[in-house]
C-alpha angles and dihedrals in degrees: 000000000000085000091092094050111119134358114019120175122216087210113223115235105239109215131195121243079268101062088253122136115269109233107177093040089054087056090052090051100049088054096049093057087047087053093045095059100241111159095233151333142246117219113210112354124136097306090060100066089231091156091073088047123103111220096252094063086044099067091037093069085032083058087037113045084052094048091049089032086053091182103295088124145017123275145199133185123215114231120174157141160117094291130074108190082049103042083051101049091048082051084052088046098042110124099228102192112132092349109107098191145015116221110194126185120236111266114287129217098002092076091213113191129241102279092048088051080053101048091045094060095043079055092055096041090052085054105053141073090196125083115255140238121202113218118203112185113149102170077073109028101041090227133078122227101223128230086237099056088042095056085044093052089046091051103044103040111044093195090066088084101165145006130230107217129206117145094108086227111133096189084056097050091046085057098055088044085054098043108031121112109246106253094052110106113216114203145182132261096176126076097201097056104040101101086056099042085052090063099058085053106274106156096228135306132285093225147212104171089046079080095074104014104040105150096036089057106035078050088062101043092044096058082035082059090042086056080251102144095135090066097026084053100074086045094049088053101047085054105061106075094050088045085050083051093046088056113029097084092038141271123317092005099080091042096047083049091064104032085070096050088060088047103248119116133352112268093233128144144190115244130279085053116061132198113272111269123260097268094050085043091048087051092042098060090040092054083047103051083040087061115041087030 
């Protein structure tokens, strides 16, 4: 599965002034991460406020990022949730057809414990005819998925082939390195500590900040995957302060703020999340003409 090794992007949703799906700024989105050389693309996670999407609008940018995407790269599709029968039933009914993987977030709100995180995803895996991606965010779910139960999951159901990590927690992710069985991708869910994460053996990053900035990033993790880090290290640096401006006012906010300064989609959200205010946007356009300047 070496198709999800380096730089994926958790595409933004671009949204019109009235809160509809923008069509035409997805597709330019699509194409400017093609152009800027990413591995591959996720089609509604978290940064793509899929949580304040029906699921009719759902399966219309699932149809339509394949159809625009047309195979010239990976893709995954981000189905969650809080409830398993349900989760598991919108895996059965998940039209495949040009999508090569589902990742799906721990359960959020309910805290399940570790044998229920364990028994969620056994119920997933048992639904689906894609291979599956764990994805542990805390921060978001209010539960960690431990290194134990992952390498459990990885051992016992062959289709759970990676893990989006994103707990921030070293000792966890050199666990999982230590346990996993060999053919499990790890892989990171934070921009910031990619390059780190790279060097205990993750395969590449799931990405926000891949949205504005493709070809800077996928630059990075790619010298990060040669052993590279001499020459990824200068890269990895001139890139913090803009990753702290994608996320201090929140996700996608920071990312949709500088996606229309390079012109390629509106910055527009659905409520409860709101645009950046004018002094992040105002950094955020300055980091971004510093770096690609």
């Amino acid at each position: 599965m070496n198709k999800f090794h380096g730089t994926g992007v958790a595409l933004v949703t671009p949204f019109n002034a009235d809160g509809s799906v923008d069509f035409d700024g997805l597709k330019n989105l699509i194409n400017y991460l093609i152009e800027g050389k990413v591995e591959y693309l996720v089609s509604l996670g978290t940064t793509g406020e899929a949580s304040t999407l029906n699921k009719d609008e759902k399966k219309k940018i699932w149809e339509f990022t394949a159809e625009i995407n047309n195979g010239r790269l990976p893709l995954i599709a981000g189905i969650g949730g809080n409830d398993t029968n349900v989760i598991a039933q919108n895996i059965k009914d998940f039209e495949v057809n040009g999508y090569d993987a589902i990742l799906s977030a721990s359960p959020y709100y309910n805290k399940p414990t570790q044998e229920g995180i364990y028994q969620h995803y056994k119920a997933l895996s048992e639904s689906s005819s894609l291979p599956i991606l764990l994805y542990n965010v805390p921060g978001r779910t209010g539960s960690n998925i431990s290194a134990e139960t992952t390498c459990r999951l990885a051992t016992d159901l062959k289709n759970i082939i990676a893990i989006k990590e994103a707990s921030g927690n070293f000792d966890q992710f050199n666990q999982i390195m230590r346990d996993k069985p060999a053919d499990f991708m790890l892989i990171s869910g934070d921009d910031p500590v990619a390059m780190p994460m790279i060097s205990l053996g993750a395969v590449g990053v799931i990405s926000v900040i891949g949205n504005a900035l493709p070809k800077q990033l996928s630059d990075m993790i790619r010298l990060c995957l040669a052993g590279d880090f001499a020459k990824a290290l200068p890269l990895h640096l001139s890139l913090i302060e803009f990753t702290r401006l994608m996320f201090v006012e929140g996700n996608p906010a920071g990312a949709k703020a500088a996606l229309k300064h390079f012109g390629v989609c509106d910055d527009n959200l659905r409520l409860p999340l709101v645009q950046v205010s004018p002094a992040i946007r105002e950094a955020i356009i300055a980091e971004s003409k510093k770096i690609t300047a």
